[in-house]
C-alpha positions in Angstrom: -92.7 -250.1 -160.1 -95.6 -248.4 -162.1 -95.2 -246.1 -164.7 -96.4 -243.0 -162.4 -94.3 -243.8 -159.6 -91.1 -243.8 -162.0 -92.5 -240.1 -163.2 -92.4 -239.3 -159.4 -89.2 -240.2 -158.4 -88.1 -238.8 -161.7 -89.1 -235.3 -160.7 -88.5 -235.2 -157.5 -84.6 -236.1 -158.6 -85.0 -233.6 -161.3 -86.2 -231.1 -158.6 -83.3 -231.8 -156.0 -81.3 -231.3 -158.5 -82.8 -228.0 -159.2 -82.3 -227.1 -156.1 -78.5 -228.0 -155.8 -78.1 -226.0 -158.3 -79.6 -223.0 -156.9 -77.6 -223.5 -154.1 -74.0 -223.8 -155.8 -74.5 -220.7 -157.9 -75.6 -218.6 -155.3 -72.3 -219.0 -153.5 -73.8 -218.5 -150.0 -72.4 -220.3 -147.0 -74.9 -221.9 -144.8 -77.6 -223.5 -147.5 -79.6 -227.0 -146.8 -81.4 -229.1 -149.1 -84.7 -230.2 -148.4 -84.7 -228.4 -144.7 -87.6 -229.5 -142.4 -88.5 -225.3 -141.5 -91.8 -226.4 -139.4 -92.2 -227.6 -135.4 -95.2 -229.8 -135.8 -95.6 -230.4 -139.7 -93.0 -231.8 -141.7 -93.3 -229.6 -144.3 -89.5 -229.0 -146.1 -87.9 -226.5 -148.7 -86.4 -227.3 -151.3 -83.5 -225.5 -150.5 -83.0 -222.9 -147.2 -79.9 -220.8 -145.4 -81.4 -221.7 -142.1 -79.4 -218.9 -140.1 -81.1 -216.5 -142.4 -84.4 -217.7 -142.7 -84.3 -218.0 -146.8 -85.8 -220.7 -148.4 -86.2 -221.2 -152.0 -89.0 -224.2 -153.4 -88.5 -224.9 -157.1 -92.0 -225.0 -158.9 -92.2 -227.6 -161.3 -95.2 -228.4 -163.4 -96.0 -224.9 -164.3 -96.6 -224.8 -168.1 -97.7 -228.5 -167.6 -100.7 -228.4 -165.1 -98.2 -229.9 -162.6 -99.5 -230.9 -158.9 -98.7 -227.0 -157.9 -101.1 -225.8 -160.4 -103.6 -227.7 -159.5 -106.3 -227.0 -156.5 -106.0 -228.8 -153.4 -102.2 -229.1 -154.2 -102.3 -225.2 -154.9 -103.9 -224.6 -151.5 -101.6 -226.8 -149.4 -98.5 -224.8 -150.9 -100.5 -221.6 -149.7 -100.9 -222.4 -146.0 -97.1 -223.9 -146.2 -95.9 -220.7 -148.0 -98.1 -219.0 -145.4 -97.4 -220.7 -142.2 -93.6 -220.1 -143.1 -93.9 -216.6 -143.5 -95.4 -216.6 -140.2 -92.5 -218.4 -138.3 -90.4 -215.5 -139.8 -89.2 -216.9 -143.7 -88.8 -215.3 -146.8 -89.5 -217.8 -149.6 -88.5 -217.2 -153.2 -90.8 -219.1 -155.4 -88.9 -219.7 -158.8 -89.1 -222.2 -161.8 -87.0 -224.9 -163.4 -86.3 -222.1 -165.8 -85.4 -219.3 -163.3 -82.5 -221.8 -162.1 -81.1 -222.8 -165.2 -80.7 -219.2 -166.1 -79.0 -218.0 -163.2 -82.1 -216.0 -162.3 -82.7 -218.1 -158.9 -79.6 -217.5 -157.6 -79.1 -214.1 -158.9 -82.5 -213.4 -156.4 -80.9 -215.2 -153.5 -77.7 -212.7 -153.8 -79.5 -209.6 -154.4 -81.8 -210.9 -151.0 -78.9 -211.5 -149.0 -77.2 -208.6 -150.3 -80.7 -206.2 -149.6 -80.1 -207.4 -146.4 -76.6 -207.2 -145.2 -75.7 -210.6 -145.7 -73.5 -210.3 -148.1 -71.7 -207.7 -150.4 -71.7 -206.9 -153.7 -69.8 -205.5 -156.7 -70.8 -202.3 -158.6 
């Protein structure tokens, strides 16, 4: 295997793990990993609660000049962020470091909780 398909696989592991993560601390029932959200395109996020239209996608590469960053990758995460928002989803964009501080999941609680989904102590 060549040395950039190992870096691949590498963060892509690194990124589902990521997005485990996100979805253990936030304690909500009902979350998918890597849910296919789109009829025709197979677009996925990283991680969504389905029943509640919440995804969250895990933006790595961001301090590196990582394939987000960069143009034609940039613009096909803009119609994907787009297209979802049309079909109804709220997507939370966060980074590697918003999960390993509690920050992601802290976002996905206070969402759910904004909405009803789930309550909250004082």
């Amino acid at each position: 295997m060549k040395a950039k398909s190992v870096t691949h696989a590498l963060n892509i592991a690194r990124g589902a793990a990521l997005a485990e993560a996100v979805v253990r601390t936030a304690g909500i029932p009902g979350a998918c990993l890597e849910h296919r959200f789109h009829p025709t395109r197979k677009w996925r996020f990283d991680a969504a609660w389905p029943a509640l239209k919440l995804a969250v996608e895990v933006e790595g590469g961001a301090f590196v000049a990582g394939r987000h960053s960069r143009g034609a990758a940039f613009e096909a995460d803009c119609e994907k962020y787009a297209e979802a928002a049309i079909l109804g989803w709220t997507v939370l964009r966060v980074t590697p470091r918003h999960v390993r501080n509690g920050t992601a999941a802290a976002w996905v609680r206070r969402w759910a909780h904004a909405r009803g989904f789930l309550e909250m102590e004082p």
